[in-house]
matplotlib code that plots the C-alpha trace (Angstrom):
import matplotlib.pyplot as plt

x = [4.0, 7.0, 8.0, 11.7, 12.6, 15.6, 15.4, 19.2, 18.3, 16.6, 16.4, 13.7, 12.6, 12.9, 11.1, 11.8, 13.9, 11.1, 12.3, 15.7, 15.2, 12.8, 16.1, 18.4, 16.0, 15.4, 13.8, 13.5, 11.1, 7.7, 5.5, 3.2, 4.8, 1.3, 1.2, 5.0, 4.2, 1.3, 3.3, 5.8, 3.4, 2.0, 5.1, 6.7, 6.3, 3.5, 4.3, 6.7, 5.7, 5.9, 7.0, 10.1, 11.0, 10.8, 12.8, 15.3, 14.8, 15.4, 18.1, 20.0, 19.5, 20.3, 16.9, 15.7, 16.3, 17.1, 14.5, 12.9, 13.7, 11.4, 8.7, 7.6, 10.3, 10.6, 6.4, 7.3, 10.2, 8.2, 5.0, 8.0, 8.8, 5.0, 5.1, 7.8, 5.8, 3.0, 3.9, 1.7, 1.1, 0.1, -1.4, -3.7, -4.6, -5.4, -7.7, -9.8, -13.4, -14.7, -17.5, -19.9, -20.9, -21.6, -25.5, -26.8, -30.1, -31.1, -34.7, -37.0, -38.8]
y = [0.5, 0.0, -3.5, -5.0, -6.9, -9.2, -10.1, -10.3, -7.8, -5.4, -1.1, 1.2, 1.3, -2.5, -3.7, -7.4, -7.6, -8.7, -7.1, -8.0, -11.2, -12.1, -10.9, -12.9, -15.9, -14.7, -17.6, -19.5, -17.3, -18.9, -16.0, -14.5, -11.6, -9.6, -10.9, -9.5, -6.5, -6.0, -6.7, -4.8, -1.5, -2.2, -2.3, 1.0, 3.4, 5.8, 9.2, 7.3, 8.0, 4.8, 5.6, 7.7, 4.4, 2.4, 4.1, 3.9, 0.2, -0.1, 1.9, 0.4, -3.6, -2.7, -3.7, 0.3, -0.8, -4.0, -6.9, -8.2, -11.8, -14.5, -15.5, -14.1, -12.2, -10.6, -10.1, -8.3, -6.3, -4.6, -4.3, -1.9, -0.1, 1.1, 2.0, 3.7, 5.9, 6.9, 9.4, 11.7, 14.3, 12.1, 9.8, 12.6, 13.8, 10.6, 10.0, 13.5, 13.0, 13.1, 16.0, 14.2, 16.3, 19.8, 21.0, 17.5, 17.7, 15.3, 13.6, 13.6, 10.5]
z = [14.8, 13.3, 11.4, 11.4, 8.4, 8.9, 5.3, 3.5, 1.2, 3.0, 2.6, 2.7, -1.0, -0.9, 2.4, 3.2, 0.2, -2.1, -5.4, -5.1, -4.1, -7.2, -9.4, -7.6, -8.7, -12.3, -14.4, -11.1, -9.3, -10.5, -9.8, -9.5, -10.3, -9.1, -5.8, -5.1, -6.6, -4.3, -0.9, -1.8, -2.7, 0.5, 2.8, 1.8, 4.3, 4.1, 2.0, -0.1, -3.8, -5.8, -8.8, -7.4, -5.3, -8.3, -10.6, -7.7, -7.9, -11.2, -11.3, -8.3, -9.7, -13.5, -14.6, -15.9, -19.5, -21.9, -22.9, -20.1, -19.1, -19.8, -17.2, -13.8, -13.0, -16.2, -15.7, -12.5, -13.6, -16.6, -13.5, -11.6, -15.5, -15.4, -11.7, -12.2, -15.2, -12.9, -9.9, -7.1, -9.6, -12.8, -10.5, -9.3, -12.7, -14.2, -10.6, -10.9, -10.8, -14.5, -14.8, -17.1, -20.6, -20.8, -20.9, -20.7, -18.5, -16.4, -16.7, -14.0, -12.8]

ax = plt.figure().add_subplot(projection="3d")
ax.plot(x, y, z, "-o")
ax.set_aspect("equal")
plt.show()
């Protein structure tokens, strides 16, 4: 099923327009920055890599570098920063099972 966003600022690596509008409001967006982070994770399409989309973001609204501004939306703008850091394929390192230590034996009760 497919959603329609009539949002202003609506695309597909911004659904609904969440990220651009929280810039748009800079000091005035009151947060939390966690929550919009969250909804907009979870309305990309499927098979969209994060990170790649973010860096996009970032790129496109001219918030990829510079001090962040104060408050939520600066909270928010440095959450997409470290999204940005973590693709599929660091993503899927960093999640691999860990294999315990070597030539530990395990007790029996």
């Amino acid at each position: 099923m497919a959603v329609r966003y009539v949002a202003r600022y609506h695309s597909d690596d911004d659904p609904g327009g969440l990220i651009r509008e929280v810039v748009e409001l800079g000091d005035g967006f009151p947060g939390p920055a966690g929550d919009v982070l969250l909804s907009w994770l979870l309305r990309l399409e499927a098979g969209k890599d994060p990170a790649e989309v973010a860096s996009r973001l970032l790129r496109d609204y001219d918030i990829a570098e510079g001090p962040l501004p104060e408050g939520a939306c600066g909270e928010l703008i440095g959450l997409l920063r470290e999204v940005s850091e973590y693709g599929a394929e660091r993503l899927e390192r960093t999640m691999r099972p860990s294999r315990g230590r070597r030539g530990r034996s395990r007790r029996k009760r």
